[in-house]
C-alpha positions, 0 to 999 in steps of 0.5 A: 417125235419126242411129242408124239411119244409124250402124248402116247405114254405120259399124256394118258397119265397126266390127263387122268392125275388132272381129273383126279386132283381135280376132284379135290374141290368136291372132297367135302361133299356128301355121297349120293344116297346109300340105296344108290352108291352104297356108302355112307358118311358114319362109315368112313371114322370106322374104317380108321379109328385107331389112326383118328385115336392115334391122332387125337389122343396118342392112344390107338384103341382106347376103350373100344376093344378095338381089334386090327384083323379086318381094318386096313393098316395101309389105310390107316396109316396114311390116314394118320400122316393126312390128319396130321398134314390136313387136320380134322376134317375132310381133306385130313380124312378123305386125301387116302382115297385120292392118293390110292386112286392115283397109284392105282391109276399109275399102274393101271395106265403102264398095264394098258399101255402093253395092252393097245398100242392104240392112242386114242383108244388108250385116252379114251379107256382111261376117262371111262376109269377116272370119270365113272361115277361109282369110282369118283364117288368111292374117290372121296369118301373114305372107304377101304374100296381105294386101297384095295384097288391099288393094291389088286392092280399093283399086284397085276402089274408086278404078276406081269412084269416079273413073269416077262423077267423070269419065266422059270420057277425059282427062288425068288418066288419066295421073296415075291409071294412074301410081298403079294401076301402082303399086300393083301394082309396090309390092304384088306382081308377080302383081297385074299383073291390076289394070292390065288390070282398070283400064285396060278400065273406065278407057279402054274404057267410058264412063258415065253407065252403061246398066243395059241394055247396056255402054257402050263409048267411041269410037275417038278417045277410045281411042286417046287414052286408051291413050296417057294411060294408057301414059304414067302407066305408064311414069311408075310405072315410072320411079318404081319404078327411081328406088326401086331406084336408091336401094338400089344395086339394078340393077332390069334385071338384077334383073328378068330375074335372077329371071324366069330362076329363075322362067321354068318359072312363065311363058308362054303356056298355055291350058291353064292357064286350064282346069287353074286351074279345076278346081283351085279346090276346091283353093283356100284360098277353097273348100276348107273351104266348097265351097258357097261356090264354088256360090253365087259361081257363081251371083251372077255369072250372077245378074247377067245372068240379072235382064236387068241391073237391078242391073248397076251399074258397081261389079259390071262393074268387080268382074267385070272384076277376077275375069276379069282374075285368071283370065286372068294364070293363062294366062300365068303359073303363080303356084299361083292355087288358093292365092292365089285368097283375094285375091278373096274381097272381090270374090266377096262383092260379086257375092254381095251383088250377085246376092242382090239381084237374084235376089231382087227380080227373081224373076218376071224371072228365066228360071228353066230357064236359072238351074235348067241353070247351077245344076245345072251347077255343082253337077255341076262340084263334084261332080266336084272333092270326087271329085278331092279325096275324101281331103281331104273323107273326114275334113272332112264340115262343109263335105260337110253344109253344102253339101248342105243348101244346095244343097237350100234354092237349089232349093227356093227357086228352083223353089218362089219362095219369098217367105219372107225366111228362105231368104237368113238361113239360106243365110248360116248355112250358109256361116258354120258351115264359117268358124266350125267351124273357126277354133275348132277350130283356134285356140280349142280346139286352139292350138299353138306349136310354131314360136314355142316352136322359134324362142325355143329357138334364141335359144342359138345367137345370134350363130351363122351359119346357112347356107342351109337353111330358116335364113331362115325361123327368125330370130324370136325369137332372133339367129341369123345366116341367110346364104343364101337358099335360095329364091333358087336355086330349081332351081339346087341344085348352085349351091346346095350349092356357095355352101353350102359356100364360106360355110361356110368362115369360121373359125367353126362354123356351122350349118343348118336344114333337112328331115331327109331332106336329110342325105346332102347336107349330109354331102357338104359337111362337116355333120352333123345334131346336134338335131331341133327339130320333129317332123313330127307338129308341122310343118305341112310334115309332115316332121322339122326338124332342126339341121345343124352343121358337123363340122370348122371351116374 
């Protein structure tokens, strides 16, 4: 018994740490091309420049005017403890991302434990997370993805757990809110979606939760809770300035100092809500296994389509986050078809969820309006492999996938199939895409190009590196980056100006950037000398070259 036990709560976990830990011996490698998963190695120093300043000089920002609103502290702060564990290099870097994703498999794994008492659907939910393709690549390259996912399903869990303790509003809501607030400002400043999430399941509903209907609070206790939970905000926030007080950072000027560079990303635009999604083929959760965007589709309208049976509070609260998320892409432009990859814990909660329903609850099931919404989303993803046909002319794995699986879904809805096979073989076909690929990329044909590039400029140490994309070399080697460039965003005759004026030192100095920036860099007295990676090697798919300062100044 003890056995059986183990297998169905600790062995789910244990099967996915392995596959994690196991992703260790490919931390070094180079991700996929950008136009594919959307990342790219020179981003991944930005992310953590104060912690690799703090690291390498005991100074956090140096000269880069460096601000601390927009970069993850969390992140930044067990990058720092990792460098120092690891050193400089790959593992030093990237361990962060690993690390998160273990905590964020954690938690996902107690959530999905309360959602399906079904054993082998359990193990089977939990390979689809940790083997899918975009999440492993987003596993070990250094990306704010990582921590933002751990910090969002985190969040679920303690929404959930609290609110089976205590469903009535109360004080404690202070203490409760001061931490989700937290954990957004600490993670990333597009996690904001998890106040809104927390504060509609915390404030605004009240259990013990109704399997027929949503049960709302009265208007007393919401008056009573929003005050509760302001005041927890302005808690963290007091928090949070006490933090940026401590680095000498001025947090006012610093926020509104970043949203000038970032304001073309912000406003109202309903549009966006529209435009995000018929982008999510786009996503770096579906792009290789649209057939995944099918099944998500359907495990949501599961839940309502089996009357509620299975609408427990931990699928609302789940909902509440993936419609939170959706709703910040009207106010805020933050390319959500590359960070949708943080729901994938969530989606696969719905799916396990909607398995579950769907299949104990078949003869409850309207079957005309499962079969319309069916076809309907399969019309909307027909529409989106014809936006994105070039992608999926030499990518048929997932085209094949998906068709098969889109046949055994209505063959199994219109015939109601009772064979326990169809969910074992719908598993299969979402695995296959997850499991082609990261073989074929990091098992049969791994590169190191950017290692092998960053260790070759170890013979420039104790050089400063100017602007550019010199931020994003640093591992490796102890070049000296001056200059973030991301910084200015579309403020580049600042830019190129600031270039110069530091270039001016007494010292040759060098830069790093794109080869058809050339002509700029000749205007302020660079010029190229090396090309240290080919586009054919470069997952932005342009050359990188070595800029030096042609006369010492």
């Amino acid at each position: 018994m003890r056995s059986n036990n183990f297998l169905r709560t600790k062995g789910v976990f244990l099967l996915g740490l392995l596959i994690m830990l196991l992703k260790l011996f490919i931390i070094d490698m180079d991700p996929p091309v950008w136009k594919e998963t959307l990342y790219q190695p020179i981003d991944e120093p930005y992310y953590v420049y104060p912690a690799y300043n703090y690291f390498e000089t005991g100074d956090l920002f140096m000269a880069d005017n460096a601000v601390v609103f927009g970069n993850s502290i969390l992140l930044n702060v067990i990058t720092y403890f990792s460098l120092d564990i690891f050193g400089d290099n790959y593992m030093g870097l990237r361990f962060s991302s690993i690390l998160f994703g273990i905590i964020a498999l954690f938690f996902f794994v107690l959530l999905l434990i309360s959602v399906t008492s079904n054993v082998k659907l359990r193990y089977a939910v939990v390979l689809c997370f940790v083997l899918n393709f975009s999440f492993t690549t987003a596993n070990i390259i250094l990306e704010p993805t990582m921590v933002r996912m751990m910090a969002a399903i985190f969040c679920l869990w303690l929404v959930v757990r609290w609110k089976e303790k205590q469903a009535e509003v109360g004080k404690s809501l202070i203490w409760k809110s001061a931490l989700i607030c937290l954990l957004f400002l600490f993670s990333y400043p597009t996690n904001a979606f998890l106040v809104l999430a927390a504060y509609i399941a915390l404030v605004l509903t009240k259990t013990p939760w109704q399997q027929e209907n949503v049960k709302w609070i009265n208007f007393n206790d919401f008056w009573k809770g929003s005050i509760y939970f302001g005041i927890g905000g302005l808690i963290s926030l007091f928090i949070y300035f006490l933090i940026n007080l401590s680095l000498d950072v001025d947090m006012l000027s610093d926020i509104f100092d970043r949203g000038s560079k970032y304001e073309g990303r912000t406003g109202f635009n309903p549009r966006g809500l529209v435009v995000n999604f018929f982008k999510l083929v786009l996503a770096n959760s579906f792009r290789f296994n649209p057939l995944w965007l099918v099944v998500s589709v359907l495990a949501i309208a599961g839940v309502f389509l089996s009357k509620w049976k299975r609408f427990s509070f931990t699928v609302f609260a789940t909902l509440l986050f993936v419609g939170s998320f959706m709703l910040q892409t009207i106010f805020v432009n933050d390319f959500p078809w590359r960070k949708l990859i943080i729901l994938l814990p969530f989606l696969l909660l719905l799916v396990a969820n909607g398995c579950e329903a769907i299949w104990d609850n078949r003869n409850n099931i309207n079957k005309k309006r499962l079969i319309s919404i069916t076809a309907s989303s399969l019309l909307v993803l027909m529409l989106l492999i014809y936006w994105e046909q070039v992608f999926f002319n030499s990518h048929l794995v997932p085209l094949v996938t998906t068709a098969l699986g889109i046949i055994l879904i209505f063959y199994a809805i219109v015939r109601k199939v009772n064979s326990k096979t169809v969910p074992v073989v719908l598993f299969v076909l979402l695995l296959l895409p997850e499991i082609y690929y990261t073989m074929q990329h990091y098992l049969i044909n791994p590169t190191y190009h950017y290692k092998n590039m960053y260790k070759s400029l170890s013979k420039y140490d104790g050089y400063n590196f100017i602007g550019g994309s010199s931020m994003g070399f640093r591992v490796y080697n102890q070049t000296v980056p001056l200059l973030s460039k991301y910084l200015y965003y579309d403020r580049m005759d600042e830019y190129w100006n600031d270039t110069e004026k530091l270039s001016h030192n007494g010292q040759k100095d060098y830069s790093i950037d794109y080869d058809f920036l050339e002509e700029e860099y000749r205007k302020i007295g660079f010029k190229p000398v090396k090309l240290l990676m080919p586009a054919e090697n470069s997952v932005s798919d342009k050359d990188i070259i070595l800029y030096e300062e042609i006369e010492v100044k």
